[in-house]
DOTORGU-278670 format. One line per 4 residues: number of its first residue (from 1); for each residue x, y, z of C-alpha. Coordinates in steps of 0.1 Angstrom, whole numbers. Layout:
# DOTORGU-278670
NUM = X:Y:Z ~ ... $
This chain:
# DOTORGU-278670
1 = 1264:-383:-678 ~ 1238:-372:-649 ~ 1230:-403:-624 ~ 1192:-397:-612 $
5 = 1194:-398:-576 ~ 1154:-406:-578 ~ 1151:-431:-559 ~ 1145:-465:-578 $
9 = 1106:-464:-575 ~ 1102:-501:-575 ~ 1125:-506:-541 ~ 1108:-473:-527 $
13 = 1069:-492:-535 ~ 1081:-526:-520 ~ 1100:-515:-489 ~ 1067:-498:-479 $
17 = 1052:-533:-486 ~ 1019:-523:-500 ~ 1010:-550:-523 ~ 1012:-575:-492 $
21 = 997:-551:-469 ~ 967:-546:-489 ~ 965:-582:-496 ~ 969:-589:-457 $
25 = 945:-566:-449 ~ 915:-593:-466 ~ 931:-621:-450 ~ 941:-633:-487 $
29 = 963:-656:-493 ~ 992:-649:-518 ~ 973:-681:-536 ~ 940:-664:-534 $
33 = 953:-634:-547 ~ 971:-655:-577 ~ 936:-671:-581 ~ 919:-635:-582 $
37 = 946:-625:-609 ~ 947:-661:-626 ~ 984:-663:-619 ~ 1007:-683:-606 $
41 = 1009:-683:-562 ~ 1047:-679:-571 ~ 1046:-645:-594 ~ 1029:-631:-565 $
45 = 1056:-638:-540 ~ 1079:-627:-565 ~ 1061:-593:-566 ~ 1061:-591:-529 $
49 = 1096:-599:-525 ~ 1108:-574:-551 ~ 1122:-606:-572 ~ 1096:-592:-599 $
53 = 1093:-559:-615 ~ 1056:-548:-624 ~ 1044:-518:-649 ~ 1016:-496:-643 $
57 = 993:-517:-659 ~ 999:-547:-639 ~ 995:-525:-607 ~ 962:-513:-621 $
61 = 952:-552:-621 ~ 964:-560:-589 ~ 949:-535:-573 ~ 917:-543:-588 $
65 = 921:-575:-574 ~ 926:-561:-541 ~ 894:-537:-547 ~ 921:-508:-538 $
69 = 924:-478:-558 ~ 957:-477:-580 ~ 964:-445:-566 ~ 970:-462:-531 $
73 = 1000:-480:-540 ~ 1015:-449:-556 ~ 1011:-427:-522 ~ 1048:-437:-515 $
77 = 1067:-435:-545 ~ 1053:-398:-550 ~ 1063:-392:-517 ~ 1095:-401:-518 $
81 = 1105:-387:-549 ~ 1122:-349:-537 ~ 1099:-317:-554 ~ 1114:-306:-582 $
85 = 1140:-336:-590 ~ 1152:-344:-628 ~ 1159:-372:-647 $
């Protein structure tokens, strides 16, 4: 059985930290930001902290809430993924 050697996409997003960058970058809270998404203060730190997994259409949400395009947060993930890598 082939092992991807992609890199896990999730760690790749959140070691460039760019939910809580973008969110930093207003001055929000992690509360406000709950309050934008009317969540929980704590499912946002566990999204920042990696604790939490999130699908594409959460990240669409989220970075609506930021006022961000989507296709910022995917910036890193696409560029760390090697040209031409399988699954």
């Amino acid at each position: 059985m082939r092992v991807s050697r992609i890199p896990d996409c999730h760690c790749v997003f959140f070691r460039f930290g760019r939910p809580a960058r973008a969110r930093k970058s207003q001055n929000l809270s992690q509360a406000a930001l709950a309050e934008r998404l009317r969540c929980h203060q704590s499912f946002v730190a566990r999204i920042e902290s990696g604790q939490r997994r999130i699908d594409v259409p959460e990240l669409v949400i989220i970075a609506r809430a930021l006022d961000v395009p989507a296709e910022h947060f995917f910036e890193a993930v696409i560029k760390a993924v090697p040209p031409g890598e399988r699954i």
